[in-house]
C-alpha positions, 0 to 999 in steps of 0.5 A: 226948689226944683223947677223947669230951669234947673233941668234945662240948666242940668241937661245943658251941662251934661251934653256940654260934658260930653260934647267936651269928653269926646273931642267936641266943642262948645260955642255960641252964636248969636245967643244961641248955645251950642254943642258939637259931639263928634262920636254921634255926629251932632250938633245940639242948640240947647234952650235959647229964649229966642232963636233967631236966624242970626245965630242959626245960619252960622251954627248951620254952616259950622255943622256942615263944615265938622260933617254933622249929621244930625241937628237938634234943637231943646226948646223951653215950651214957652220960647218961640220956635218961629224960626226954628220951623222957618229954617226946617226943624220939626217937633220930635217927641215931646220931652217931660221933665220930672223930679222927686225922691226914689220910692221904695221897690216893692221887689228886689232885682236879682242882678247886680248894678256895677259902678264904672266904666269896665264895660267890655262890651261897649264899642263905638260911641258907647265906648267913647261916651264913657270918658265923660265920666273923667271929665271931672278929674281931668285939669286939662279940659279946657273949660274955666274951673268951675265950670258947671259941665265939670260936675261930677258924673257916674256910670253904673251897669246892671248885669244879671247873675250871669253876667250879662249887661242888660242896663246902663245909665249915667248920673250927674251931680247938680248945682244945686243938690240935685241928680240928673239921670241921663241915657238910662236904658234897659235891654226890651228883654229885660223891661218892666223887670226891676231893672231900671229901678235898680239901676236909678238907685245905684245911680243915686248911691254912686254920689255918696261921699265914701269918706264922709257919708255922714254928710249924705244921709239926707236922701237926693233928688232925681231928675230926668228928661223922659220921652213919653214911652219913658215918663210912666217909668220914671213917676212910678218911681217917685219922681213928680211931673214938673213940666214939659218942653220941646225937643225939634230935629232939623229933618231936612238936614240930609 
């Protein structure tokens, strides 16, 4: 059964894997849970159940010192922020959480959806963040085998028959069955198009096993962290409402 902590559980691995792709780290402080994710500049405390200053002053103090610019926080709705608002953190968008089956489109995009990371026009941090996508088939990653941030992660890129890249997203494989969608974005000139639709649906078909897909003919389910400009999208699509939580940014970090 799919519930609120597998996606907290399923967000955390990813930014995990990211924070590993690129240079980063993962530590804990205190029973606070931390990445540092050099491209972007940031450190993220991932769903403690009860931050307290303990953890925080010294995590402060290391993103200070790896010159992070900003800090975030995801916080499970039901843990106390008490400290959090104490040391600065304010709430920033509220997060929902959701998961189903893909419904069926009523139309077909008319673009293609590439899977992989020739991306050209990728630079920057963009450009990085593709590594992750090898994470998986990397033996010298540093983390124990098995790790759950070692899960399989695939990058899909939707481009018009004019080749141009007007969506991208990435998937990663959950433990338990499931699907996280992750950075799903798509060009304001492109939106309420068909284009994010048919990117969820080449991210889904990006995990069926090419040498045996006997074994996936049983339909995936998704799951999504959305912002609320993005939770319409994502339960037009199929995926249910599951919950909500929070996400807070250390405002006066800078």
């Amino acid at each position: 059964m799919t519930t609120i902590a597998v996606a907290q559980d399923a967000l955390t691995h990813w930014h995990q894997a990211l924070a590993v792709a690129t240079g980063g780290k993962i530590f804990t402080t205190h029973g606070c849970s931390w990445v540092w994710q050099p491209v972007r500049k940031r450190l993220l405390l991932l769903f403690p159940d009860n931050p307290e200053a303990a953890g925080l002053r010294p995590a402060l103090a290391e993103g200070r010192r790896l010159g992070a610019r900003r800090v975030e926080a995801w916080l499970n709705s039901g843990a106390s922020a008490a400290q959090l608002l104490d040391a600065g953190f304010t709430d920033n968008a509220q997060v929902s959480w959701h998961a189903g089956l893909l419904a069926i489109p009523h139309e077909q995009w008319k673009g293609k959806i590439r899977l992989g990371t020739n991306v050209p026009e990728a630079s920057g941090a963009d450009a990085k963040e593709l590594e992750v996508t090898n994470l998986w088939r990397n033996q010298e990653t540093g983390l124990r085998s098995g790790h759950p941030a070692l899960r399989r992660i695939e990058h899909a890129a939707a481009r018009t028959e004019d080749n141009e890249i007007v969506g991208r997203g990435f998937v990663q494989q959950g433990l338990t069955g499931q699907l996280m969608v992750h950075s799903l974005a798509v060009s304001p000139s492109h939106r309420r198009q068909g284009v994010g639709t048919a990117l969820l649906h080449g991210l889904s078909r990006s995990m069926i096993n090419p040498l045996n897909p006997l074994d996936d003919t049983e339909p995936q389910e998704l799951l999504a962290a959305a912002t609320p400009r993005s939770a319409e999208f994502f339960s037009a699509n199929g995926l249910r409402l599951l919950g909500r939580g929070r996400h807070l940014v250390l405002r006066s970090w800078n």
